[in-house]
N, C-alpha and C positions, 0 to 999 in steps of 0.2 A: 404409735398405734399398736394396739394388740387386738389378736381376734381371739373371741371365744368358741370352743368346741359345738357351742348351739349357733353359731353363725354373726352373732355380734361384733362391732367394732368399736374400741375405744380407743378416745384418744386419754394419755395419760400423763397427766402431771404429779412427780415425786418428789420428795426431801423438801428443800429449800430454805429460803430464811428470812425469818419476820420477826426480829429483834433478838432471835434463837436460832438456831438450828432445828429443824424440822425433819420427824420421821415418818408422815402420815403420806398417802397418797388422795388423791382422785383421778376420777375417770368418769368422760361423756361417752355417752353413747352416742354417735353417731350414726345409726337410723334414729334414733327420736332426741336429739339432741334440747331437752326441757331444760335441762340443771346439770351441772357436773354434783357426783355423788361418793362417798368417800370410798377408797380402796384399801389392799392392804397394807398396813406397817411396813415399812422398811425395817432389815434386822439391826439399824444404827441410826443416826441422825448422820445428814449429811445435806451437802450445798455443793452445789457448781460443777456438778459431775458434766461427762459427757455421756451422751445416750445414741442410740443406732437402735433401729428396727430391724430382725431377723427373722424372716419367715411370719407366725404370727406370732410373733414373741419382743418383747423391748429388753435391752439391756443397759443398766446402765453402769460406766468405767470411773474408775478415781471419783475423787469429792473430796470438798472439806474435811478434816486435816489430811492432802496431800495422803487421801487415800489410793492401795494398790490393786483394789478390790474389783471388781466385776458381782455385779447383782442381777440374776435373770428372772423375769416375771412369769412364772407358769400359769396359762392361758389356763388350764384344765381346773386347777385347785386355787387358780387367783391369788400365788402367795409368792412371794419372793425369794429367792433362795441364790446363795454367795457360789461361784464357782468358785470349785476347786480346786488347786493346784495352776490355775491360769493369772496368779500371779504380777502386774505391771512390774517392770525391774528399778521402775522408780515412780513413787507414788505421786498422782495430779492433781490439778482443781484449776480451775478456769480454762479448761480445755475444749478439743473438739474430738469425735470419736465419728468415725467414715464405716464404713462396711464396705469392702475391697473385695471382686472376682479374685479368686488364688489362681485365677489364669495370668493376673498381671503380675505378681509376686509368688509364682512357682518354687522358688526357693524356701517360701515360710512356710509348706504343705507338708 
């Protein structure tokens, strides 16, 4: 789910695969939940990522091919964009991605 700066929320489905690899997105709105409606491009095709919601932001980690990448959705300008220098030390796909208090792993802060 992401929220937008005018108070919106979506929920958001990205990449995927249907006979391809897929780089398009959608997204309901959730106050008027009529139709999911297309969102932005991913800057890659990708599958099987893992995803976490962060504030009002989604990101999503690894993907098809045994991607290293990290993708954050900017709630403001609706577009996607690769973190940088955060790196996976080995790239994933068919994973899972948590959002963890750095109070329980004070060492990785």
């Amino acid at each position: 789910m992401v929220a937008a700066p005018t108070g919106e929320s979506y929920l958001v489905a990205a990449g995927g695969y249907i006979g391809e690899s897929l780089r398009n997105s959608e997204l309901l709105d959730l106050q008027a939940p009529d139709a999911w409606v297309s969102g932005p491009d991913l800057p890659y095709e990708t599958f099987s990522t893992g995803s976490v919601q962060h504030g009002s932001t989604v990101a999503l980690v690894g993907g098809f091919p045994f991607r290293a990448t990290t993708l954050i959705l900017d709630p403001e300008t609706m577009s996607w964009s690769q973190l940088e220098g955060e790196e996976l030390a080995v790239g994933r796909e068919d994973h899972t991605a948590i959002l963890v208090d750095e109070a329980i792993f004070p060492e990785c802060s």
